[in-house]
N, C-alpha and C positions, 0 to 999 in steps of 0.2 A: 504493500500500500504506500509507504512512506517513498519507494521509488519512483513509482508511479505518480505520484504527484509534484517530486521535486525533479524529477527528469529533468525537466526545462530550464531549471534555475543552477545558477552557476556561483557555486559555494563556495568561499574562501577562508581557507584555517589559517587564522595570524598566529600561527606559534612552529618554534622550532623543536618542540616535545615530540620525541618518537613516539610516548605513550597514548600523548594527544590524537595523535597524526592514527597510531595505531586503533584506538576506542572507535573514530568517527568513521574510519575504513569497514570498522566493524559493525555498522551500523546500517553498512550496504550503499554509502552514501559517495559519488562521485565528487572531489574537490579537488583543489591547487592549495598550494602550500606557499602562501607569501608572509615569508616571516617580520617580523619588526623587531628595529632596534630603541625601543621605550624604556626610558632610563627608568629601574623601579625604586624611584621617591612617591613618596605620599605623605600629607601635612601631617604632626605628629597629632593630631587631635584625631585623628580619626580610627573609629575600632578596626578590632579584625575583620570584622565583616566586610565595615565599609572600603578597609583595604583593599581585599580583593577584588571590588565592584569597581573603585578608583582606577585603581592600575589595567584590569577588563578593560572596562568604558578606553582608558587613554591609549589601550592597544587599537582598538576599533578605529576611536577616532583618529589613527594615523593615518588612514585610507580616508580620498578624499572624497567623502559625496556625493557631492554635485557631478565628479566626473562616474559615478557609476548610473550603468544602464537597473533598467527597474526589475532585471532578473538574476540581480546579484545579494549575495547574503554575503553578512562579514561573522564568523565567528572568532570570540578572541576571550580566552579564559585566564585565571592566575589562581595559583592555588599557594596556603601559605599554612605552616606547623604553628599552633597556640600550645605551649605547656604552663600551668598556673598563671596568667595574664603574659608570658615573654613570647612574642615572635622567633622561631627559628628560622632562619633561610636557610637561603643556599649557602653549606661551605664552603671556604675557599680554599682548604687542604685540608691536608690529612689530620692534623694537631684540631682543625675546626668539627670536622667532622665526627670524630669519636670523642667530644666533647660531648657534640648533641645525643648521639646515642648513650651517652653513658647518664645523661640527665634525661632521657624519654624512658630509660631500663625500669622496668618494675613499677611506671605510671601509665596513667591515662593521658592522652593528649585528645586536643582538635585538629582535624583539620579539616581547613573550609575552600572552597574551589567559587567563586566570582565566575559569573558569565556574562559577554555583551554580544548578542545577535543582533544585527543593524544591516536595512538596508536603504536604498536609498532614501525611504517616506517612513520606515518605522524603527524602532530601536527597542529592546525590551533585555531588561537586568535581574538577573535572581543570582543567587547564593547557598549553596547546599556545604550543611557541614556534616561531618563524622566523627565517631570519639572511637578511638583506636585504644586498646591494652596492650599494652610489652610484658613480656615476662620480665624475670630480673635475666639481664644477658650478660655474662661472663665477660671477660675482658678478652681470653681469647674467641672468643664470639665476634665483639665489638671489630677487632684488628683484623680477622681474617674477613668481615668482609667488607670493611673500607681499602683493605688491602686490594682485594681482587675484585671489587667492583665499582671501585674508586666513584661514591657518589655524589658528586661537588655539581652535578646539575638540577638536584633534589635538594624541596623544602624540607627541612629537619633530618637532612643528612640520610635518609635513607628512600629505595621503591619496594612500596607493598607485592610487589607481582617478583621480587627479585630473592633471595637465600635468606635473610634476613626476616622476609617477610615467612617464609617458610618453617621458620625456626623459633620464630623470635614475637609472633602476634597470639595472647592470648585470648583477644575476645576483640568484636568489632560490630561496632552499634551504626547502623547508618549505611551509605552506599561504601562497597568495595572499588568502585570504579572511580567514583571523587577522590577514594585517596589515589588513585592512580593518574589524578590529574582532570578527569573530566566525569561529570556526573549524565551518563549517555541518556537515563532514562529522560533525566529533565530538560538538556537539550532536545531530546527526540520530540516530548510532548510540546515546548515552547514552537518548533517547526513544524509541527502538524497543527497544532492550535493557529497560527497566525502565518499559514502560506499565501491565502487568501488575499494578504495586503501585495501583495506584488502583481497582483490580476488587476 
């Protein structure tokens, strides 16, 4: 069904996440992949939530409107680690990275994934989180797999879909897929709900 009605429309995924790229392939959906280089600042007032809506939204709005025809869609998401009110990002080595796993070990974390679907006459914003459990994970745990799978392009230092996640998740409230960067089901309903505006 979902093909069948986006056939005609020409979907564009702002992100360089293979995970990304991978979910919405899954989804049976034909796109192009044009990435953006949006610095990720955001005002320091603004929650987690609004984070990822912020940074969303300002991936979107890097394509420019007016020059798109009325059968193009922009998808562009940000997904970001909350453990007791601290943001984790992305590390930036190895010393950053088994930091944050060694502070997510034996907790509950958020994480929450920001969507911007826009195209040229509509634009629509939501937010899906998930509460993840870690076991308590060893230190040789931690090191073999920041070693061998060197996660420095992942929010809080680690991918649910990757040995870590195999090993290391005891319990998961919410979608599997948002932690994996994109929340497919609510993408899927947000483009089935509102195809119509581009007719």
């Amino acid at each position: 069904m979902i093909n069948k009605r986006l056939q005609d429309y020409r979907i564009v995924l702002a992100s360089r996440s293979a995970r990304r790229q991978y979910l919405l392939k899954e989804l049976g959906l034909d796109f192009e992949i044009i990435s953006t280089d949006v610095p990720e600042e955001y005002p320091d007032s603004l929650t987690p939530e609004e984070i990822t809506l912020f940074l969303a939204e300002k991936k979107a709005e890097s394509f420019d409107t007016a020059r798109m025809d009325e059968k193009r869609i922009i998808i562009a998401a940000d997904t970001i680690v909350t453990l007791d009110g601290e943001i984790l990002g992305k590390p930036r080595n190895y010393e950053e990275a088994l930091a944050m796993l060694k502070k997510l070990s034996g907790k509950k974390h958020d994480v929450i994934t920001g969507v911007c679907i826009k195209s040229r006459n509509h634009k629509s914003l939501f937010h899906v989180t998930s509460q993840v459990y870690f076991k308590e994970l060893s230190d040789e745990e931690i090191d073999y797999y920041v070693n061998n799978f060197r996660p420095y392009d992942k929010a809080g230092g680690y991918g649910i879909q990757e040995w870590i996640g195999y090993i290391g998740i005891a319990r998961l409230e919410g979608s599997f897929f948002n932690v994996m960067g994109l929340p497919v089901k609510e993408v899927y309903e947000e483009l089935l709900e509102n195809y119509s505006y581009l007719c």
